[in-house]
C-alpha positions in Angstrom: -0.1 -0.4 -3.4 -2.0 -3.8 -3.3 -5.0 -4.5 -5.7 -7.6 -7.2 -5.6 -7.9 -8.8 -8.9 -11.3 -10.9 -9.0 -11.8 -12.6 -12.4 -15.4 -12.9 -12.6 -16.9 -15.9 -14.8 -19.4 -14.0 -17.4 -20.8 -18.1 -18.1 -19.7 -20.6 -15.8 -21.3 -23.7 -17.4 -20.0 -22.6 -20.7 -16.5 -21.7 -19.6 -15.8 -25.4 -17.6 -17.4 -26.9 -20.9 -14.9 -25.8 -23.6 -13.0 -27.6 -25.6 -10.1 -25.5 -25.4 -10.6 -25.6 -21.4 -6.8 -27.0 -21.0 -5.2 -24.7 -23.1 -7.1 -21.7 -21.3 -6.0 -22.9 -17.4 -2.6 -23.0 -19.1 -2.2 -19.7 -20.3 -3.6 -18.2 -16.9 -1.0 -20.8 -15.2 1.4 -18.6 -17.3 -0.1 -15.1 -16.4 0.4 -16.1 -12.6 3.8 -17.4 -12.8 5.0 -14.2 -14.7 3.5 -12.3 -12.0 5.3 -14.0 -9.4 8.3 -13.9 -11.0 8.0 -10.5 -11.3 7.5 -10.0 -8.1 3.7 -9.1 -8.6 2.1 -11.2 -6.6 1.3 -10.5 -3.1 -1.3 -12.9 -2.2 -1.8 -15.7 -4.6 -5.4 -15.9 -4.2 -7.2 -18.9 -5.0 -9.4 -20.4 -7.3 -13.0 -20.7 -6.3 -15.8 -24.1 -6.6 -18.5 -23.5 -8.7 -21.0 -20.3 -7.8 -23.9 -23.6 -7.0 -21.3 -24.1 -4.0 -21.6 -21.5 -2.5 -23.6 -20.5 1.1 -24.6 -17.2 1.8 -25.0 -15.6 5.6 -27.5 -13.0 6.0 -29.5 -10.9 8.8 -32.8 -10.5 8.6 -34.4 -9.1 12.1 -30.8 -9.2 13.8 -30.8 -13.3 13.4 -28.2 -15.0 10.9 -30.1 -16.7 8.0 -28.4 -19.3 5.9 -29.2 -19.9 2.4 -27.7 -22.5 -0.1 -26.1 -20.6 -3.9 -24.6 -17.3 -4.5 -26.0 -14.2 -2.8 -28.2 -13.3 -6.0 -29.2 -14.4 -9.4 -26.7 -13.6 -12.0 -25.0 -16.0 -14.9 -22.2 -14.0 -14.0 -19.9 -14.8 -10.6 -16.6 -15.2 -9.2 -14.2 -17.6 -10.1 -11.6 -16.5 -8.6 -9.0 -13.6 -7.0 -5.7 -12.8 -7.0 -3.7 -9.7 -4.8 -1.1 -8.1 -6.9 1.5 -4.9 -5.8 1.1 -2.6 -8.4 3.1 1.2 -8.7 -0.9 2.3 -8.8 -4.1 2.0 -10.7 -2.3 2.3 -14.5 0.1 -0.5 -13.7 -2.6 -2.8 -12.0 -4.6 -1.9 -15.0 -2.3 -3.2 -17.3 -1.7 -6.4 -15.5 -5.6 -7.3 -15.7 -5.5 -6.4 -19.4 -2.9 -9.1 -19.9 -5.1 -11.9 -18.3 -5.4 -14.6 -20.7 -9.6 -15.6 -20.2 -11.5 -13.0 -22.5 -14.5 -14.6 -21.6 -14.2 -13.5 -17.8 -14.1 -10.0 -16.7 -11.6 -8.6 -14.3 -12.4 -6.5 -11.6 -9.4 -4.6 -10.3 -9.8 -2.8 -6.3 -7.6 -1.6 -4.4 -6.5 -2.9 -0.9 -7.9 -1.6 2.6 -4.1 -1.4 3.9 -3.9 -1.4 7.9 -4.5 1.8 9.5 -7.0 3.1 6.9 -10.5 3.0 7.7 -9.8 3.3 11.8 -8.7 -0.4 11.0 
């Protein structure tokens, strides 16, 4: 079964100011590569810009409205995401439970596979 893993920034300033920055980016380097040579991986995901990047789309009255920042006021936001193929929820469990960032949280959800959903 596939499993989004999003890796959500708890303080984004704070986290891209640490000194030990480097040495964080290499351990997760690490986590990824083990996953991929475990044959874990199923999407590699990507690392996402800052949350002051982002653009968010909304209706309002059945017209699109575009707003500059993240789609509400939180310290917290993603950084990035990841799709792994786990046995089930256990084993994706224990794979987000080895990521190497204690300061982010992982959030682990399961994939809409093709076919579910009347997709």
């Amino acid at each position: 079964m596939k499993y989004a893993l999003m890796f959500i920034r708890e303080d984004e300033e704070g986290f891209l100011s640490r000194p030990d920055h480097g040495d964080v980016y290499q351990s997760i380097n690490r986590f990824f590569m083990d996953l991929g040579s475990n044959g874990k991986i199923a999407n590699p995901g990507a690392e996402l810009q800052p949350m002051t990047t982002a653009t968010t789309v909304r209706w309002a009255e059945g017209k699109p409205l575009v707003t500059d920042g993240p789609f509400m006021e939180t310290k917290e936001g993603i950084g990035g995401f990841t799709i792994i193929e786990a046995e089930d929820l256990d084993e994706a469990i224990a794979i987000a439970q080895r990521w190497p960032a204690h300061d982010h949280a992982v959030e682990i959800r399961p994939i809409v596979e093709h076919g579910e959903m009347g997709m």
